[in-house]
C-alpha positions in Angstrom: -6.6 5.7 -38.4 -4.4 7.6 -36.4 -6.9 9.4 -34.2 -8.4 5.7 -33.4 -5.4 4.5 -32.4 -4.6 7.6 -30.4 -8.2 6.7 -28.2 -7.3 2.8 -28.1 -4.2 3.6 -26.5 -5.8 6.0 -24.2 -7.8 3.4 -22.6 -5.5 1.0 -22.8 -3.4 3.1 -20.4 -6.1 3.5 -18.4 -6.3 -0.4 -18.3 -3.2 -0.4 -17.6 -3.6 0.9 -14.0 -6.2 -1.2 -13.5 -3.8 -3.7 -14.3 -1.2 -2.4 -11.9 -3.9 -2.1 -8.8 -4.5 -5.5 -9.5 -1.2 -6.6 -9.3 -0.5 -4.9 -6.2 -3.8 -6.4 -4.3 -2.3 -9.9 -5.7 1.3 -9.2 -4.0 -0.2 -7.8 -0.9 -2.3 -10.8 -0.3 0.7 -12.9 -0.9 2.7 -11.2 1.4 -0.5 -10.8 4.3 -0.5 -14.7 4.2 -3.8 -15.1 2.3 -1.9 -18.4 0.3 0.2 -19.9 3.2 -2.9 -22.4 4.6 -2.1 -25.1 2.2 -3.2 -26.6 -0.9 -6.8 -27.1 0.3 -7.0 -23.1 1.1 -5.9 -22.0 -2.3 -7.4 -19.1 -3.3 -8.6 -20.0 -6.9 -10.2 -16.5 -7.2 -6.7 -14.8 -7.1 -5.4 -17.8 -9.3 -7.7 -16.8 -11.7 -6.9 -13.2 -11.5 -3.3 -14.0 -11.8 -4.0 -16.2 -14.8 -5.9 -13.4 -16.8 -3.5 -11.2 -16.6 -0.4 -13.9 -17.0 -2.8 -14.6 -20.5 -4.0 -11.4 -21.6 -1.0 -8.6 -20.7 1.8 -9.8 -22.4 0.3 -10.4 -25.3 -1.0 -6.8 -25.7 2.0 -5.9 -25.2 3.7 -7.3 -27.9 1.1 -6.6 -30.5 1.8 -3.0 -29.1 4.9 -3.0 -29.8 5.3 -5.0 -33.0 1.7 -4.8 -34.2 1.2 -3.8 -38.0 -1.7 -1.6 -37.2 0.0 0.3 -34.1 3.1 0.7 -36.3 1.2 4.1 -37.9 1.6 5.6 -34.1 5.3 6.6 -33.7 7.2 3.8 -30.9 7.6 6.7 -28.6 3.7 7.8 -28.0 3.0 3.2 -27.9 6.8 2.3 -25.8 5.8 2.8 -22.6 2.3 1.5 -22.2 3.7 -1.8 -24.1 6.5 -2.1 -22.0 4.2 -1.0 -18.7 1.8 -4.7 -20.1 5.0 -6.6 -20.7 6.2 -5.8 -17.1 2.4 -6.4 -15.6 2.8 -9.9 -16.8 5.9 -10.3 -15.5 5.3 -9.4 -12.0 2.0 -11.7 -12.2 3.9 -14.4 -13.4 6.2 -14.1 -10.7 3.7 -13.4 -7.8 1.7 -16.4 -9.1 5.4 -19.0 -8.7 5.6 -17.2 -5.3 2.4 -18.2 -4.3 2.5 -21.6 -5.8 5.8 -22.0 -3.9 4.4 -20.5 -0.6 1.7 -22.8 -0.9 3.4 -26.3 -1.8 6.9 -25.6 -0.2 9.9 -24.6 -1.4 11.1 -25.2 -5.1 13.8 -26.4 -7.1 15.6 -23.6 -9.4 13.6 -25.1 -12.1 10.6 -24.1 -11.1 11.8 -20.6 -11.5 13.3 -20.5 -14.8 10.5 -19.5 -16.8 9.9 -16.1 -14.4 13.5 -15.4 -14.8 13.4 -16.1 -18.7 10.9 -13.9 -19.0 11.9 -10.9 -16.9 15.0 -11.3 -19.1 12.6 -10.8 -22.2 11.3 -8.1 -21.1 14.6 -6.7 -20.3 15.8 -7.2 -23.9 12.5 -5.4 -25.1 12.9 -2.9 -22.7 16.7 -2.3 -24.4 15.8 -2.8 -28.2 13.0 0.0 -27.7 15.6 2.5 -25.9 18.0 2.5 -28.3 21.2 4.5 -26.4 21.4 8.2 -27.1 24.4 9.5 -29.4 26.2 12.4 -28.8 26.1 15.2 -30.9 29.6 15.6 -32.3 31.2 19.0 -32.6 31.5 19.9 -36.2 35.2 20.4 -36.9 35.3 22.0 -40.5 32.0 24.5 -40.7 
């Protein structure tokens, strides 16, 4: 069971990339002014894009990191590729609120909550999985 986790997970991280170079073409064409004609000149192609990802990394991330199954594979070998999808949908969520705000004006605070909820989420994830180092105390009676 362990070896067929160990080959998920390697494609997984290589999905992860793909993931990632998605992202980055999404901010870029944020920031080139691809979404800043109007409503009418949305892009629903890169919606979508953002949408998939918004739906599908999280998710995976979480089963990764909480999953019954992937529980066999030690956190350390799983932590980072979890954490890697958890912060892909983060950044997509928040590219996708820039856009909508680009697009339709600016927004009220509101409109940003859930982006900042969930980067705090994945900030809490990202601390419960690194759990802070101890020292090794000197032995004082061999």
């Amino acid at each position: 069971m362990e070896a067929v986790l160990q080959r998920r997970l390697a494609v997984y991280r290589v999905g992860l990339w793909v993931c990632l170079g998605v992202t980055l073409a999404l901010g870029v064409t944020l920031l080139a002014g691809d979404l800043a004609a109007g409503p009418a000149d949305f892009p629903y192609g890169w919606a979508t894009l953002w949408l998939l990802l918004i739906i599908a990394a999280p998710p995976l991330g979480i089963v990764m990191l909480i999953g019954p199954v992937w529980r066999t594979l030690p956190l350390a070998r799983r932590r980072a590729t979890a954490i890697g999808y958890l912060i892909v949908g983060g950044l997509d969520l928040g590219l996708l609120a820039a856009g909508i705000a680009v697009t339709l004006g600016p927004l009220d605070l509101g409109f940003w909550l859930l982006p900042l909820l969930y980067a705090v989420g994945v900030g809490l994830a990202i601390l419960a999985t690194h759990p802070p180092r101890r020292k090794q105390g000197e032995e004082l009676f061999p």
